[in-house]
N, C-alpha and C positions, 0 to 999 in steps of 0.2 A: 153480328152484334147489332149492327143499324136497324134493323128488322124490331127489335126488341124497344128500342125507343126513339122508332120516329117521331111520336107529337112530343119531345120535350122539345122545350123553346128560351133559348138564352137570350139576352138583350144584353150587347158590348156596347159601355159606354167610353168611349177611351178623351183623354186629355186633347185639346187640338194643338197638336207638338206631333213634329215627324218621328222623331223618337218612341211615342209613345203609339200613333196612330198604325202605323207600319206594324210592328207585331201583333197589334188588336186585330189587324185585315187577315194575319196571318193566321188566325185563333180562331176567326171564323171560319175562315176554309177551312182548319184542323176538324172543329167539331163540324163543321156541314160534311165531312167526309162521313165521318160517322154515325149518321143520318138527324142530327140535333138542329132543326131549325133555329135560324141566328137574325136576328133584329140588329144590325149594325145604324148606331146612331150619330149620326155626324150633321155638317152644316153645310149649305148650300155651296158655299167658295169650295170648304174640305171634298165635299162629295165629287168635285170634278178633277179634284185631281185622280184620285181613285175609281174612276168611271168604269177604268180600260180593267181594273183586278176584277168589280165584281160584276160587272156585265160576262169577263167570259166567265166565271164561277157558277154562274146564272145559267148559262150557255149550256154548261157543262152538265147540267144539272142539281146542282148544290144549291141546298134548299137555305140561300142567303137573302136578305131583305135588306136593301140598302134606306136606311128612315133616314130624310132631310132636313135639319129644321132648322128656320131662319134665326139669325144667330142676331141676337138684338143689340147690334153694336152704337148707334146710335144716343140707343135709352142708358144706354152705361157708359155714355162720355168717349166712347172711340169711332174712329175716323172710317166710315162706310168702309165694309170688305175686308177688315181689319179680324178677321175670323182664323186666325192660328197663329200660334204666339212665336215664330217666325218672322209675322207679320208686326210685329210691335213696333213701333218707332221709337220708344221710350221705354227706360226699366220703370218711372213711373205710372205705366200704365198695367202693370201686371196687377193691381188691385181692379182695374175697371175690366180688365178679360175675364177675372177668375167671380167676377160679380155677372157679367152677362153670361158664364156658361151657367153658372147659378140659373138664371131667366128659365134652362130649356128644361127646367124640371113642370113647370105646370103643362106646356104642348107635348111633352112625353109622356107623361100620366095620361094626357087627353086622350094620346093614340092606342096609348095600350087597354084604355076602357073600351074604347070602340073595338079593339081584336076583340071577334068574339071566340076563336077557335083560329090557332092555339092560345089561349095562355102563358103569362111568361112564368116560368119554372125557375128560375134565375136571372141574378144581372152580377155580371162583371164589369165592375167601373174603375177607372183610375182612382189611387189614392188618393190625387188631387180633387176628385168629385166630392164632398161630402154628403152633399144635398143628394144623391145618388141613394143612400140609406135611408131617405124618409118614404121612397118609392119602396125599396125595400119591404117596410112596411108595412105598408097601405095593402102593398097586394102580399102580403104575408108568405115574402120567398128569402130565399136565402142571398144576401149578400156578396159573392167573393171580390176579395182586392187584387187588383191585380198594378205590381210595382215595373217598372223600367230597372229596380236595379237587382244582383245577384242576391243570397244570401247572406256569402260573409259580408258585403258592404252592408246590407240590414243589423245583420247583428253587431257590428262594429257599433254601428250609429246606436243603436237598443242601447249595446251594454257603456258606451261612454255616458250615455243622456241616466241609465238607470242609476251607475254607480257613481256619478258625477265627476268622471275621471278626466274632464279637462278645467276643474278646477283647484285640481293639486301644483298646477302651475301658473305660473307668473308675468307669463307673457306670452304672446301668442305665435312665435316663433320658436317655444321653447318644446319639445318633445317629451309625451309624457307614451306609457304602457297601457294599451287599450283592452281591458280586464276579460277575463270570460272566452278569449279566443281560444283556438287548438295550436296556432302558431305565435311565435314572438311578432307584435303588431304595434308598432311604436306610428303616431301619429303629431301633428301640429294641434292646438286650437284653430290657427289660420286658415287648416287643411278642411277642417270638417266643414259637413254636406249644412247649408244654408238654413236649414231648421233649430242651429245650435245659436244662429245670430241670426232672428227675426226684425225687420221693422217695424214698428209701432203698428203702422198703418194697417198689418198685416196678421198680426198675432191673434186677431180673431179666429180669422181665418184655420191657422195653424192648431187652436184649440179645438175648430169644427173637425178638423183630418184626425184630432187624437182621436176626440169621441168616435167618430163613423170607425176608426179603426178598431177601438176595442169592443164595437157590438157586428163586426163585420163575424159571419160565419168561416171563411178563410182565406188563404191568399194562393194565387198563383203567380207563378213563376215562367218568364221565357229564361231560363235556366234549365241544366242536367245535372242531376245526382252524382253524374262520375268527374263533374268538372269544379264540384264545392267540397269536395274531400271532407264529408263528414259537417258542414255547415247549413245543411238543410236541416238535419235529426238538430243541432243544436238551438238554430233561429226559433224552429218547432217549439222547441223547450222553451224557449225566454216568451214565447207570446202568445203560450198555450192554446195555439189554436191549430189547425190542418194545415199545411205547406202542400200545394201541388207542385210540382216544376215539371214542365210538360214539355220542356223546348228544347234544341233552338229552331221554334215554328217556323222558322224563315225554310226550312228543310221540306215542308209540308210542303212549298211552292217548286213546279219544275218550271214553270214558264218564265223563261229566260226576260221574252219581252215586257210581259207584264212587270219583272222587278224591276226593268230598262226605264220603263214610261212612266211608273207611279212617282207620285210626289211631284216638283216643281219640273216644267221641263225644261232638258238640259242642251247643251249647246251643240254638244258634237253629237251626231246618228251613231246608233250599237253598233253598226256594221265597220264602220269607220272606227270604231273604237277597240272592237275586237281581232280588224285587221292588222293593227299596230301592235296586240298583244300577241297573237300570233305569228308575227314578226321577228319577236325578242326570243329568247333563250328560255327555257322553261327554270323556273323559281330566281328570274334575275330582276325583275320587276318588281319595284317598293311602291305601294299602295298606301299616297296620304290621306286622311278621311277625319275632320277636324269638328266634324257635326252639324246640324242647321243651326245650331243658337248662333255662332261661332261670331262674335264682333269685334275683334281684333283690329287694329290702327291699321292701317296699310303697310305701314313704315314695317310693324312686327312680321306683318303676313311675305312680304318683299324679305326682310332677315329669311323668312323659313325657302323662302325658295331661291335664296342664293345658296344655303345651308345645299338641301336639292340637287341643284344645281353642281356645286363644289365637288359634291359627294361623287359624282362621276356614276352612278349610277342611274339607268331609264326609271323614270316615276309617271304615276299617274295622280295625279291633284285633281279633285276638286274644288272649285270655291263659287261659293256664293257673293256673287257681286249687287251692286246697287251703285246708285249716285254719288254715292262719297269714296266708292272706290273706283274713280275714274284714272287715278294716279296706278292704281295698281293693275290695271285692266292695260294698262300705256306702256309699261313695265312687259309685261308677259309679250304682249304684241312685239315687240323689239327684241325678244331675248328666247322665248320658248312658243311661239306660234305650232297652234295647230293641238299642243298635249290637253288632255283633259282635266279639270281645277274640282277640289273639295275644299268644306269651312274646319276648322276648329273650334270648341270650346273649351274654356276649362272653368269647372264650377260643380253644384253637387256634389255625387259620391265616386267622382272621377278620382281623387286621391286615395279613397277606399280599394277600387278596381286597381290602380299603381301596386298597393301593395300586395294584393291576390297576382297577379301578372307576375312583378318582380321576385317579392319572397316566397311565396305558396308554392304558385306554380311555374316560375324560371323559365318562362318561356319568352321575355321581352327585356328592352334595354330603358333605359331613365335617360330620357333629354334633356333632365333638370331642373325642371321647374320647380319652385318650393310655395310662389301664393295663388290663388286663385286669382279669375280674372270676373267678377260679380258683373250682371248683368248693368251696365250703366255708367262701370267707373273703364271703359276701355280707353279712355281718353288719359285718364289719371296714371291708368298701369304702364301703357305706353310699350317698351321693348323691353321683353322679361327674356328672350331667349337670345342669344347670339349665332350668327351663322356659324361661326365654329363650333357651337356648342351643337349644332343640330348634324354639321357634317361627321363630326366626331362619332354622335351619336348613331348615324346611319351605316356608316364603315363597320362600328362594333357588332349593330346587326345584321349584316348582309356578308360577315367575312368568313370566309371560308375555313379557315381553322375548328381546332374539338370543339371551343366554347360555343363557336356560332352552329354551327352542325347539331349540336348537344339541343341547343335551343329549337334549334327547325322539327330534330326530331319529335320534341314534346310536344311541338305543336300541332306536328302532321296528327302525334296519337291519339291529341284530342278531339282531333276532329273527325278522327275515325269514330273516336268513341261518341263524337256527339252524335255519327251518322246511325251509329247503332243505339243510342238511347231512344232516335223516332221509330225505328224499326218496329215491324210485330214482332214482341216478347220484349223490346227492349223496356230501360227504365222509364223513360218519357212518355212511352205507349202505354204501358200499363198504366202507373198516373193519370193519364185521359180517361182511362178505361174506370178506372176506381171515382174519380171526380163525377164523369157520368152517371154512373151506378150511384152515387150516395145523393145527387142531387136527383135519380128516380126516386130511390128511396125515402127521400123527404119527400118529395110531391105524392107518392102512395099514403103517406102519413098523411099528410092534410087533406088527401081525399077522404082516407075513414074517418076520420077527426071532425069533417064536414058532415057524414054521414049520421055521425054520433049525435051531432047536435041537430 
């Protein structure tokens, strides 16, 4: 099938968020496998964290192009280097990042008038890009969106905003029924993903992402067909456009090191980390993984790893330190020396994911958290979980009884079947294959179309 359309050429523009960036790298390898030249567009700090994925990709021969472009932090009010929103020092400055990634739309037009061969055939850009659609344009290709989150959390978010169903109640603690689902989906106002309670400062913005989305051609998905139970056909439906879900692309990659090294580097060596797991007991090791946003007080972050701790079970933690977690850094040195640390977040469409996990698919346990913790008020939220609440919570899923057995199995199955949706013939494969072929088939169109005129 590569044979058939080497000269198409995508340009991934993804959000500069580890979250977001990480499956874009992984999407370019997907389609460079498939012979589709990939323009990956990122900024000079991003581009090195990622050196070591698309150098060997390169290596390999994967026809990837890593584009660099100076991220103009400066001209937008942020502090030198300050190039991925990890890097924020302030929730107040998420208007002055989401303004300079705005900047890199004139140096990216630049670059791609200068290609002169290939041509870009498409762009896949974060939902958060809007400016990303004017390029769209100009060179008269199709748009796809491409979301961080599943389907049902999509259409959750759709059908509360469409039918206005978090205004049937009275408080923001109070639970109402999230309309249009295929399962019973009861939610908070408190709960919902950040778009339902904009800032002032920011609702431009937020109006820029409706429009680019409903002239976007369509959306793809690191998601699988067998793991939305029917909420891909439905999402389809409410926004009447294409749905690909082609993941989970992280499967695309076997290079163990390259997943080791991308991103921030981390404190302990893979070898030394996988020595320790090879160590343990095969499925006795709980894996905490709390996100890069993750700004949690120390005080909470110390609760969760007494919690850890308590539970009597081996864990792996990472966490994202800095200067203000010098207290917490002091703590681990005295008490757990040597294990490996992750962040947490909690925010977006995290409480959407809760209920796909919990009720849909019964494959995880609730540590109980009921508010989110918004980028900036970590200071205000303070300790929202208790140690007991988290060892509690760890015992229920790590125990060996029917209910925990019950749970493990779901989960082994799904991940058999996400192994099989990247497969050849599987779900996810074929979606690449169809996505492929329709963004030929538009580019065949505006060649005769060019022809005509």
């Amino acid at each position: 099938m590569a044979a058939e359309h080497h000269q198409l050429h995508f340009v991934l523009v993804p959000l500069m968020a580890q979250g977001h960036m990480i499956p874009m790298i992984d999407m370019a390898r997907l389609l460079a496998q498939r012979g589709v030249i990939v323009t990956f567009v990122t900024t000079l700090v991003n581009a090195s964290r990622f050196k070591t994925a698309t150098d060997r990709a390169v290596e390999s021969g994967l026809p990837i192009r890593l584009l660099p472009l100076r991220f103009p932090c400066l001209e937008a009010g942020l502090p030198e280097g300050c190039e991925n929103l990890d890097s924020i020092p302030s929730a107040d400055l998420i208007r002055n990042f989401l303004d300079a990634a705005s900047m890199l739309q004139q140096p990216l037009e630049q670059y791609l008038q200068q290609q002169q061969q290939p041509t870009p055939n498409c762009i896949i850009a974060d939902s958060y890009l809007p400016w990303t659609s004017r390029i769209a344009n100009k060179f008269q290709i199709p748009r796809l969106i491409f979301h961080g989150m599943c389907c049902f959390s999509l259409l959750g978010s759709h059908n509360v905003q469409h039918y206005n169903a978090y205004k049937t109640v009275s408080s923001d603690s109070e639970p109402f029924m999230v309309p249009g689902m295929l399962h019973r989906v009861e939610i908070t106002k408190a709960q919902l993903p950040g778009s339902f309670v904009v800032k002032p400062e920011l609702e431009d913005i937020r109006r820029q992402i409706r429009e680019a989305d409903l002239t976007a051609y369509g959306v793809v998905m690191n998601s699988f067909k067998e793991l939305e139970l029917g909420y891909v056909e439905e999402y389809q439906k409410a926004i009447q456009k294409k749905v690909w879900c082609i993941g989970p692309v992280s499967l695309c990659n076997k290079d163990d090191l390259d997943k080791f090294e991308r991103g921030n580097k981390a404190s302990v060596e893979q070898n030394q980390c996988s020595a320790w797991l090879d160590s343990m007991k095969p499925k006795s090791v709980l894996y905490a993984c709390l996100g890069s946003q993750c700004r949690l007080v120390p005080l909470q972050l110390i609760e969760l790893g007494l919690g850890l701790e308590a539970s009597n079970y081996p864990f792996i933690w990472v966490i994202r330190t800095a200067d203000r977690f010098a207290e917490l850094e002091k703590w681990f040195e005295e008490r757990i020396k040597g294990v490996p640390m992750i962040t947490w977040p909690m925010f977006a469409e995290q409480f959407f994911n809760e209920k796909l996990i919990i009720h849909v698919l019964k494959i995880g346990v609730r540590i109980g958290v009921e508010v989110p913790v918004k980028l900036g008020d970590e200071e205000k939220v303070g300790v929202l979980v208790k140690r007991e609440e988290i060892e509690k919570a760890i015992k229920l899923l790590m125990q060996e009884g029917n209910e925990g057995e019950e749970r493990r199995n779901k989960a082994s199955e799904l991940g058999q079947k996400a192994k099989k949706a990247t497969e050849e013939k599987g779900s996810s494969y074929l979606n690449m294959s169809l996505l492929i072929q329709e963004i030929m088939q538009e580019g065949q169109k505006k060649c005769s179309q060019n022809k005509e005129s």
